[in-house]
N, C-alpha and C positions, 0 to 999 in steps of 0.2 A: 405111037400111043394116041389113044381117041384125045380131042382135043375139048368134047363136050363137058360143059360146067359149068353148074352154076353161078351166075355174077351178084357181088354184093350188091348191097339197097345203094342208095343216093346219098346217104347220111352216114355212110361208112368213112374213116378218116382217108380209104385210098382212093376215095370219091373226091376226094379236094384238090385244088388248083393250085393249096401255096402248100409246097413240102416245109416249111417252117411250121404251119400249121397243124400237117399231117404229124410231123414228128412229135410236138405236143401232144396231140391226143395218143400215139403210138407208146410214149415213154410214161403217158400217164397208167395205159393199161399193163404196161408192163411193172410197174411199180404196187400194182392189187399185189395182194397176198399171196393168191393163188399161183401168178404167174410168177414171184420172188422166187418159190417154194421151186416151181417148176424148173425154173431157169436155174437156181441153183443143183437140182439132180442132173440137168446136160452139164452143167460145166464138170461136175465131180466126174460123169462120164466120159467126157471128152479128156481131160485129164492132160496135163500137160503139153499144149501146140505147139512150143519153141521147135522151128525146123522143119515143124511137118505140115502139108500139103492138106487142105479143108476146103472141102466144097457144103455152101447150104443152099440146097434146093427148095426154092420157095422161102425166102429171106426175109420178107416182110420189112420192116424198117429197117434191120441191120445190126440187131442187138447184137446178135453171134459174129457178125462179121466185123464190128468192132472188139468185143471179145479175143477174136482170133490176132488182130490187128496188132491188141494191144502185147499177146500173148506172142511176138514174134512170131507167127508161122513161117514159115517159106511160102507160100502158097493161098491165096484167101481170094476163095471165089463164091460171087452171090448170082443165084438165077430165081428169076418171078417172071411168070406171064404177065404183072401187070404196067402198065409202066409208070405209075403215079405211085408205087410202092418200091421201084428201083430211084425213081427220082428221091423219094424221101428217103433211103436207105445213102445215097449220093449225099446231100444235102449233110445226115448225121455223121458222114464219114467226116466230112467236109470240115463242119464244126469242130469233128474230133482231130482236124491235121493228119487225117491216115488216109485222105482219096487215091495215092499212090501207091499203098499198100497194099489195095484192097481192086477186082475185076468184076464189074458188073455186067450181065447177060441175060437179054429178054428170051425167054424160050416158051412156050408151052411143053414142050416134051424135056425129056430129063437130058441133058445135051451130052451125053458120054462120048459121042463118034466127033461130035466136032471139037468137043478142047481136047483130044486126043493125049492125055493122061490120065495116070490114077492117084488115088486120092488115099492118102493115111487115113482121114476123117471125113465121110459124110452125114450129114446131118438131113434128116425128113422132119423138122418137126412141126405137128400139126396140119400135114399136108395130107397123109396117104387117104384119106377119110374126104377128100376134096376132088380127086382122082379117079376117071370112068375106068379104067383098067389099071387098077392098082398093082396087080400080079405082073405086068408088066413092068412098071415102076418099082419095083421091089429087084426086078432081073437085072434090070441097065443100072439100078445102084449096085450091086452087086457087084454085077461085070465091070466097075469102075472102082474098085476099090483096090489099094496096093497090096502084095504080101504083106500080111498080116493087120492089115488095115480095117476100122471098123464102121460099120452104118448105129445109127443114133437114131432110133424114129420114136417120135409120142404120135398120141392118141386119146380119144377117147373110150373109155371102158363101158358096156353092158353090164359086166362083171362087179357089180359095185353099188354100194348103200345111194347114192344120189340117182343112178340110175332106179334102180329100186322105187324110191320116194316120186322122184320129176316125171322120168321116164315112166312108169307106169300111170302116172297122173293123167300125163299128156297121150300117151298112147293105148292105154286100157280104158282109165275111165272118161276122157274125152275123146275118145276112138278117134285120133289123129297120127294116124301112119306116119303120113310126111313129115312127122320131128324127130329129127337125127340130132336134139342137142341147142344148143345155145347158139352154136353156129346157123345159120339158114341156107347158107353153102355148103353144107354137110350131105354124102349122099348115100352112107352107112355108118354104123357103130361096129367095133370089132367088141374083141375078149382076147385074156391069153391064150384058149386055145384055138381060136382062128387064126388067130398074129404070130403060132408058133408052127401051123401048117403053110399057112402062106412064103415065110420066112426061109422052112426047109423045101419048098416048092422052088424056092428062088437062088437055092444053096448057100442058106446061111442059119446058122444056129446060136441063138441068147446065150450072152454070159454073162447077162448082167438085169436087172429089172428094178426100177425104182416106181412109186406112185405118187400122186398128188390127189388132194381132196380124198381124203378118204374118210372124212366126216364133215356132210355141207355145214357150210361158217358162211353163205350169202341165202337169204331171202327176202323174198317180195314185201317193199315196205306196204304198210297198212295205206290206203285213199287218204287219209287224213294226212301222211306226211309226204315233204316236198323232196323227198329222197327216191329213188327208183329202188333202190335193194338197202336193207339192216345188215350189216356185215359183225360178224364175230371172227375176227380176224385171228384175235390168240389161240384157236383152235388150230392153227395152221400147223403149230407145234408135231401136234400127232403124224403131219406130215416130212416133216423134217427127222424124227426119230423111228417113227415105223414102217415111214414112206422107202425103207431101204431094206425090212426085213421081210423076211418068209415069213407067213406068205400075204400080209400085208401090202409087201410090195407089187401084188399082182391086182389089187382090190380096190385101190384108186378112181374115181373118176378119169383121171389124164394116165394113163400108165407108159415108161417110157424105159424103152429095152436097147441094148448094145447087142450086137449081133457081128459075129464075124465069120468068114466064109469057112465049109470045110476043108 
């Protein structure tokens, strides 16, 4: 797999020296709305871990991998290219009493051939969107998954009212190509029907889809205030109730699909 990628700015939390650090900022964004909402639709799709074998590619702090931890797995394995975001993932394990629980692994490629098992659960999330040859990474998740075992991946949507709104702001009326998103590591947008060709390209098929942001609840505070974004948080609702129906569920800003092989 190409190893080409975009690196975060300087000011990103896996830019810092003290994983104590990093993991405060880490557990603060994951604690926004948006990301509650999100994390809650993988957990209902991961769906109970006791016993079984979880791998998350691209770990980031280590939500899931304590998730997993706490959830008995048999099995909890984290990989990132980076290494100041396995150290903070290390670090929250650490605090959580589960460092023994839990295998961390620096990889840039998805490392199926070297831990040499398969996996009940794997998780992509927020990754495939970060990834020069995704359709590859999509094949070695894949090729790593147990009899009847499933892949978990989000994303960001095209497909969707915020895109709609941002995304045409940023890319129509400020003719700026190069934004893929909030992210700046970002080096495409999918939809469900690219993520459902790719998906069968790699021999595996959705059964499942859930969405996030399906009505933006952050915007640009006004110059005048010392806030960066206005949040309407209580809208997230719409997330939690429709974020799981047809065909709502496909129309999210973040959309986030189960996939199992055929």
């Amino acid at each position: 797999m190409a190893t080409n990628r975009k690196i975060y700015p300087v000011n990103h939390w896996l830019r810092s020296s003290e994983p104590a650090r990093a993991l405060a900022v880490y557990l603060e964004q994951q604690g926004k709305a948006y990301s509650r909402v999100k994390n809650a639709h993988i957990e209902e799709l991961l769906g109970d871990l006791r016993g079984r074998s979880f791998l998350d590619y691209g770990c980031g702090g280590g939500r899931f991998l304590v998730h997993a931890a706490r959830q008995a797995a048999s099995l909890v394995v984290g990989v990132d290219a980076e290494p100041m975001v396995l150290a903070t993932a290390r670090y929250f394990l650490q605090q959580e009493g589960l460092e023994d629980r839990c295998q961390l692994l620096e990889s840039e490629k998805f490392p199926a051939a070297s831990l040499q098992t398969r996996f009940d659960l794997v998780l992509l999330k927020d990754v495939i969107e970060h990834v020069e040859d995704d359709q590859e990474l999509l094949a070695n998740a894949a090729q790593s998954l147990a009899e009847r075992g499933y892949l978990i991946l989000s994303t960001q949507n095209s497909c969707s009212l915020n895109y709609l709104f941002q995304g045409n702001y940023h890319r129509v009326w400020c003719q700026n190509q190069d934004w893929w998103g909030w992210d700046p590591t970002h080096l495409r947008f999918y939809n469900p029907a690219s993520l459902g060709r790719k998906l069968e390209r790699a021999g595996l098929r959705p059964v499942a889809w859930r969405a996030a942001y399906l009505v933006p609840y952050k915007f640009p505070a006004p110059a005048s205030s010392p806030k960066q974004f206005i949040r309407f948080d209580s809208l997230s609702w719409l997330d939690r109730v429709l974020g799981r129906i047809w065909p709502f569920n496909r129309l999210g800003w973040n959309i986030i699909i189960k996939a199992a092989t055929y």
